[in-house]
N, C-alpha and C positions, 0 to 999 in steps of 0.2 A: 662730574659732567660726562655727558654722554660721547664718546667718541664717534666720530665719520666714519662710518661704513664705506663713504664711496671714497679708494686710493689708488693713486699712481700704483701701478704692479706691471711686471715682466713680462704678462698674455701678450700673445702675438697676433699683432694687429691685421695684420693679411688674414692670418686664419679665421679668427672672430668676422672679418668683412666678406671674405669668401665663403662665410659659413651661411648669411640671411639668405633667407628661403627665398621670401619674393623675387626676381629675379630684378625689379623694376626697382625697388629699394633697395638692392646690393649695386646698383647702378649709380642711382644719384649718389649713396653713400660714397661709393670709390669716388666719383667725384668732386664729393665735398673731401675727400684726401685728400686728393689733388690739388684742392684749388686753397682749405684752409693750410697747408704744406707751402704752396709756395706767397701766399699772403704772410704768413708767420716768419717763415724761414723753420718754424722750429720742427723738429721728429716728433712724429704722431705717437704717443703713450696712450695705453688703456690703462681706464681708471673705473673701478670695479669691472664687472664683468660686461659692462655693453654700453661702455662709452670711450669716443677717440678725443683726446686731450691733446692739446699744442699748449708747450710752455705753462710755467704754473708760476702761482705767489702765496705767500703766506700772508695770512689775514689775522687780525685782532679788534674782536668788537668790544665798546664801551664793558661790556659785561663780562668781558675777559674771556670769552669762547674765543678761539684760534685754531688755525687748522691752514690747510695746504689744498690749494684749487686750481686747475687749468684755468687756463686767463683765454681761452675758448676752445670751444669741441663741437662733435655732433653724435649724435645714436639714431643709427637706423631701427627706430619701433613700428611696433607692428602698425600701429593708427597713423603716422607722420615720420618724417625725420626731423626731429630734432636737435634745431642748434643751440648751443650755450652763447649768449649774447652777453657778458657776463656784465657791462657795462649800463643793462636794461635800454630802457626804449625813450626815456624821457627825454624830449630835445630833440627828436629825433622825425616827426611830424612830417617834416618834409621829404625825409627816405622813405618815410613808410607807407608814403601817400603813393609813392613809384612803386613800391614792391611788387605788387600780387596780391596772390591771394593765400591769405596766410591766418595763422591765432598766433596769441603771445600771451606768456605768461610773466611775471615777472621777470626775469632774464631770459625766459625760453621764447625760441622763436619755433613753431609747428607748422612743418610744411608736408602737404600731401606727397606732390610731385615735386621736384625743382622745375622742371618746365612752368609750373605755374605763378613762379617768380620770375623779377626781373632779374639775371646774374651780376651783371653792370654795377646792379644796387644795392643788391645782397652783399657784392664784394665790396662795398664802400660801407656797408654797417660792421661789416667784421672789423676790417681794419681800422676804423673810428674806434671801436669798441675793444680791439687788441689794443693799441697805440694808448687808448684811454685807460686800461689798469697795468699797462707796461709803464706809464708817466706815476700813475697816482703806490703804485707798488713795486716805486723803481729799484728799492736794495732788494727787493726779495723773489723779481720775475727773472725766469731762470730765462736764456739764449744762447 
């Protein structure tokens, strides 16, 4: 079986965030530190080369694939900033109706700006969504 490429590792998370060019994307991104930092409690890890990780848990699917994942993050890319919603979006109807203006993928939430969300509701899907594989992956989420 194929190993994960994307891993917790030692990069230094200022550097990597003081590094993006845009200046409007290193903006909301520092933000989203600040704000998934104190919604978590946890220390901001990078996990491959251009993702900030809070807290992690170890998974095992019916088919025996396992592995080790931030229990949520964000990457400032070049098209959006992307959050790790890791909990997806199902059930969720009526947060997402307050958001903004946003895509989603299946755990991914894709935002242009953060101004174009609503913060309020963004920090109430994070924390649903931390709390939710902090409960469901409780021996294995690090804090």
């Amino acid at each position: 079986m194929a190993e994960l490429k994307t891993r917790q590792n030692a990069a230094d998370v200022m550097g990597f965030l003081n590094g993006v060019k845009d200046p409007k994307r290193r903006e909301d991104a520092l933000a989203m530190l600040d704000i998934m930092g104190k919604l978590t409690g946890e220390t901001p890890r990078m996990w491959g080369s251009s993702i900030v990780g809070f807290g992690e848990y170890h998974y095992v699917y019916e088919s025996g694939r396992e592995g080790d994942w931030m229990a949520t993050g964000f990457s400032p890319r070049k098209q959006a900033l992307t959050l790790y919603i890791m909990s997806g979006f199902a059930g969720e109807e009526a947060l997402m109706e307050k958001l903004g203006t946003f895509k989603t993928g299946k755990s991914c939430l894709y935002v242009k700006r953060l101004e174009d969300v609503h913060l309020p509701t963004l920090k109430k899907l994070i924390t649903k969504s931390y709390r939710h594989i902090k409960k469901k992956y409780a021996s294995t989420v690090s804090k």
